[in-house]
C-alpha positions in Angstrom: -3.3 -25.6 -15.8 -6.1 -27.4 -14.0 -8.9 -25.8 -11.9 -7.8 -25.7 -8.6 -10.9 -24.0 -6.7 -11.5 -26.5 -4.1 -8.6 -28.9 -2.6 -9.9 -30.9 -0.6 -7.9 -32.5 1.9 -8.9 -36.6 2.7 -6.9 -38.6 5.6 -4.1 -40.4 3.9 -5.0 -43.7 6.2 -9.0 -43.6 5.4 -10.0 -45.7 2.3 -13.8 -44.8 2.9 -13.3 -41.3 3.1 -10.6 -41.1 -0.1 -13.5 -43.2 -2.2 -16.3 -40.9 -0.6 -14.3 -38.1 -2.0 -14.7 -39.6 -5.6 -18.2 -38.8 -5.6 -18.1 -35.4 -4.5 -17.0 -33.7 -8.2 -14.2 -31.7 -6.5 -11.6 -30.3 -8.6 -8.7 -31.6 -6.5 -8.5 -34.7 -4.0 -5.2 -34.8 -1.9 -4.5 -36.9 0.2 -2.9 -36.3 3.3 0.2 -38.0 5.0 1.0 -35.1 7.2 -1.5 -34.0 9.5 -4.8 -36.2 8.1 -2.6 -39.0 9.4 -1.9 -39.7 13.1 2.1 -40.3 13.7 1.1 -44.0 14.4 -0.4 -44.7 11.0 2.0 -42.9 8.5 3.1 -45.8 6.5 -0.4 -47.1 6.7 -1.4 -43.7 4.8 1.0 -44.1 2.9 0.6 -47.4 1.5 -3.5 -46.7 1.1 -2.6 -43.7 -0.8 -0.7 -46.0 -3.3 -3.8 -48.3 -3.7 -5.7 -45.2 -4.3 -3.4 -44.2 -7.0 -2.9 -47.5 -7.9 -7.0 -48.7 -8.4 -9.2 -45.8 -8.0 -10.7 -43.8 -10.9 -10.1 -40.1 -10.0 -11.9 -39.3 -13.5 -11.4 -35.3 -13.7 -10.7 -34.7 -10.2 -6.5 -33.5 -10.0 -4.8 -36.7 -7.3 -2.4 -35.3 -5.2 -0.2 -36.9 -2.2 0.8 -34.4 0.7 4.1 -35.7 2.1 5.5 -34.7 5.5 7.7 -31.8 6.1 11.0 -32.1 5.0 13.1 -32.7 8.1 11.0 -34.5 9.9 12.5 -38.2 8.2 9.2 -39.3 6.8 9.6 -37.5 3.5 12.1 -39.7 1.8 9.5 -42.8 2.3 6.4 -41.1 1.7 7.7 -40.4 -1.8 9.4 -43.9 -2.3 6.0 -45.2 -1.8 3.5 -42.6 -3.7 5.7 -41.7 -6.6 5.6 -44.8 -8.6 2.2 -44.9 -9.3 2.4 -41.2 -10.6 0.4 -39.0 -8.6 -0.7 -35.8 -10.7 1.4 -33.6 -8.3 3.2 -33.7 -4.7 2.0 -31.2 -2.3 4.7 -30.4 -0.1 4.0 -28.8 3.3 5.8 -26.0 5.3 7.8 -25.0 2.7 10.9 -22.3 3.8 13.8 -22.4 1.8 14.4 -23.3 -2.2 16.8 -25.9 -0.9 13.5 -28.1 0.2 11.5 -27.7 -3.0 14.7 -28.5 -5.2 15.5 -31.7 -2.9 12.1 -32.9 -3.6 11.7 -31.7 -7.0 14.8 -34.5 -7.9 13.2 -37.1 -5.9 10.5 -36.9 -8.4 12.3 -35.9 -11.2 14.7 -39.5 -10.5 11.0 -41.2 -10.5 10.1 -39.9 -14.1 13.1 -41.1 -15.5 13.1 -44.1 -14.3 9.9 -44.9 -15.2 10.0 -43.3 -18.6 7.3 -40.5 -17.9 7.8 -37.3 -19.1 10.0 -34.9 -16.9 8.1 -32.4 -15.2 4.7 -34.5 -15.5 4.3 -34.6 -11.8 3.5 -31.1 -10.7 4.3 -29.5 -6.9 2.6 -27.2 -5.1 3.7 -25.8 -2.0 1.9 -24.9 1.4 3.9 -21.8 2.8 3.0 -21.5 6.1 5.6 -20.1 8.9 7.1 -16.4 9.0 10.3 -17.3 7.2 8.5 -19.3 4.1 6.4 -15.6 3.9 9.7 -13.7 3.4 11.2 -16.7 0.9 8.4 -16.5 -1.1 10.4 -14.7 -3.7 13.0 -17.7 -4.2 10.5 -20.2 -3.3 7.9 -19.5 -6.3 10.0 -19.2 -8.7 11.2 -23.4 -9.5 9.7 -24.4 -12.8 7.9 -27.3 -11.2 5.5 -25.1 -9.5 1.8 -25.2 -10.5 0.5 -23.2 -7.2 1.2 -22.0 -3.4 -0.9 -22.6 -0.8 -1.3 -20.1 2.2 -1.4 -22.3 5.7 -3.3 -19.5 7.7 -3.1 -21.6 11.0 0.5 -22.6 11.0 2.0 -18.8 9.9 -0.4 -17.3 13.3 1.4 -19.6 16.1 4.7 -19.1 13.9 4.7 -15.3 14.6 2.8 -15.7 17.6 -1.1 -13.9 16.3 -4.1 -15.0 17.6 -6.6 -16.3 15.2 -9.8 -14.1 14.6 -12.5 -14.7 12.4 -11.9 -11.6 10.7 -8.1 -12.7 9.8 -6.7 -9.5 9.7 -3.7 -11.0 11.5 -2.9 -12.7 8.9 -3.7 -10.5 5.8 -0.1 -9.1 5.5 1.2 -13.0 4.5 -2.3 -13.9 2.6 -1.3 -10.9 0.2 1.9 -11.5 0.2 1.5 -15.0 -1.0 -0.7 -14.0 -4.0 1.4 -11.7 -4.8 4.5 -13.9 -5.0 1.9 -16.4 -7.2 0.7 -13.8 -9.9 4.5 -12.7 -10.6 5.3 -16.4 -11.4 1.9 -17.4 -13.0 0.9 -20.0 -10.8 -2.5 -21.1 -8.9 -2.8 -19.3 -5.3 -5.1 -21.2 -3.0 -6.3 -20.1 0.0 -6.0 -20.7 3.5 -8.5 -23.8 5.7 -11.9 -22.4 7.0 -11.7 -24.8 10.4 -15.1 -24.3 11.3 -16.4 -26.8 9.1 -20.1 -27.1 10.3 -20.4 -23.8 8.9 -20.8 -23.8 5.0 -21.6 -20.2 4.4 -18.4 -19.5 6.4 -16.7 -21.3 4.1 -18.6 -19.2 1.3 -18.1 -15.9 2.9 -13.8 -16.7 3.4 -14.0 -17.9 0.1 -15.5 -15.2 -1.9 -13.2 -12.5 0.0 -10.1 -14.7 -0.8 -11.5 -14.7 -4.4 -11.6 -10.8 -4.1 -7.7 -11.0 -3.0 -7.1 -12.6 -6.3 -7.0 -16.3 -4.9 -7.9 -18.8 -7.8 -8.7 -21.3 -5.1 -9.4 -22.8 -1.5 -8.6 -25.9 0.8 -11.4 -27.5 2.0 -11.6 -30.0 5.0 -15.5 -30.9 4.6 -17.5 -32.6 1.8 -20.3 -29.7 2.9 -17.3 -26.9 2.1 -17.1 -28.2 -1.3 -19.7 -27.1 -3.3 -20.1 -22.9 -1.6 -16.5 -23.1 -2.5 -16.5 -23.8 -5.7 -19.5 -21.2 -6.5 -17.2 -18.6 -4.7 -14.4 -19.1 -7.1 -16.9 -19.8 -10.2 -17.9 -16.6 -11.6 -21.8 -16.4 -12.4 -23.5 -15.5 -15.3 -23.7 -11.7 -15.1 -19.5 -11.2 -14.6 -19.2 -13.8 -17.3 -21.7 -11.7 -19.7 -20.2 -8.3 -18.6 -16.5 -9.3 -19.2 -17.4 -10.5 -22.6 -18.8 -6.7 -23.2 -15.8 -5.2 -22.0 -13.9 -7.6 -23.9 -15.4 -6.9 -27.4 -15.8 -3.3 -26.8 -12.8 -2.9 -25.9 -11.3 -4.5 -29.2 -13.6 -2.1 -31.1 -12.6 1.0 -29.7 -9.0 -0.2 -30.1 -10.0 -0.9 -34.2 -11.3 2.7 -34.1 -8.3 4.1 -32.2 -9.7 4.6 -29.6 -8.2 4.6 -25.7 -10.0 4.6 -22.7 -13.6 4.8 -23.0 -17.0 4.6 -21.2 -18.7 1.6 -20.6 -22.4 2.0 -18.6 -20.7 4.5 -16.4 -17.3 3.4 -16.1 -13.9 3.7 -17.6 -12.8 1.1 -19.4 -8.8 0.9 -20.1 -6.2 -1.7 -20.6 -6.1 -2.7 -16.2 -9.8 -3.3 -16.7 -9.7 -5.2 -20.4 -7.3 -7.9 -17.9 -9.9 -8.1 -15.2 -12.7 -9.2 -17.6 -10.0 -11.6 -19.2 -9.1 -13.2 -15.7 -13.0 -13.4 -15.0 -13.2 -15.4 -18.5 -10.2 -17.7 -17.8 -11.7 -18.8 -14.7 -15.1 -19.4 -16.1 -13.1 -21.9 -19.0 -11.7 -23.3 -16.1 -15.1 -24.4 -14.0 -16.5 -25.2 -17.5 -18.6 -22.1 -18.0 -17.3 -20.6 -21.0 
């Protein structure tokens, strides 16, 4: 599965800004028909998003088309138009029920075939972001298309009628719940929009505690949220040397039959072995080890 630790969102309509976002080695550029593109210009966005995928060299960064909601009777054209020139995955916003991620899972699914490409090639990911898409999660996570859930912070306050703080703890209850619902089913969890984007170390500070909720990952809005993002979910050199410790002395003690054991002042057992694991997967995944 790719690294997902900064999405960054790019108005579907702006050609400058999607090439701009070529240059900025981000993980993951999507590009947005929904709200990055005003309701006057959503079949311009979506006909520069085909160019993009059409001409542009993405090189390692994941390309991903955001289509609008399903209901509002722009989502059958914006994936007429992006799907045949085989976007790596569909992002899907305001998901609520599995009817919605099934509906557009065979839109794609009718693109593959048709154009010979291996089914399940083009990934989704979902954004869940309204009070009833919180309590689906269960049903919603589990379709076998899925490569990751995004949490919409803003949209799941005015849905249940909180007021936004900078502290979010009005919105912690559906942050957790959303990891949660992404760990059972082994997918990518990224994390909600820091909106104040002339703020990077806001961006850091969000970012590292989403990292602490177990988030693998973060939308970003700004080219300047990009890079404190990416450190955030990167783990430095000291976790990465520590969890290589508890990782080989762990498998000696096990050779020696031994159980839980001490570790510089700690108690190391099997919860703690996966920690140091997870810590290693995500450094593989930013290229670190």
């Amino acid at each position: 599965m790719r690294s997902r630790r900064a999405l960054l969102y790019m108005p579907g309509d702006d050609w400058k800004k999607i090439t701009k976002a070529l240059t900025l080695g981000v993980d993951c550029i999507c590009m947005d028909m929904e709200d990055g593109a005003a309701a006057s210009r959503k079949a311009e966005a979506r006909e520069t998003i085909a160019r993009a995928l059409r001409e542009l060299d993405f090189g390692t960064a994941e390309k991903l088309a955001r289509i609008n909601g399903i209901g509002t009777g722009l989502e059958a054209d914006d994936l007429a138009v992006v799907l045949p020139f085989h976007p790596d995955g569909v992002v899907l916003p305001k998901a609520e029920t599995p009817e919605q991620v099934a509906w557009v899972s065979e839109k794609i699914e009718a693109a593959e075939l048709k154009n010979g490409w291996p089914v399940n090639s083009i990934r989704m990911i979902l954004v869940v972001e309204s009070a009833r898409g919180i309590l689906n999660l269960k049903e919603l996570a589990a379709h076998p298309r899925l490569d990751a859930l995004i949490f919409g912070a803003e949209d799941y306050a005015a849905s249940i009628g909180a007021t936004r703080t900078a502290e979010s703890l009005e919105v912690l209850y559906a942050r957790s719940a959303l990891v949660t619902a992404a760990a059972a089913h082994g997918l990518q969890a990224i994390d909600l929009v820091t909106v104040d984007f002339r703020d990077p170390q806001l961006a850091r500070r969000d970012a590292l505690f989403g990292a602490q909720l177990g988030y693998t990952g973060k939308q970003v809005i700004h080219p300047a949220q990009v890079e404190p993002v990416q450190d955030a979910f990167t783990p430095n050199n000291e976790a990465i040397a520590y969890a290589k410790r508890v990782v080989q002395t762990f498998e000696m003690n096990q050779a020696r039959g031994t159980g839980a054991y001490d570790l510089d002042g700690k108690m190391i057992d099997l919860p703690l072995l996966k920690s140091a694991q997870n810590v290693l997967e995500r450094a593989r995944a930013a290229g670190k080890a």
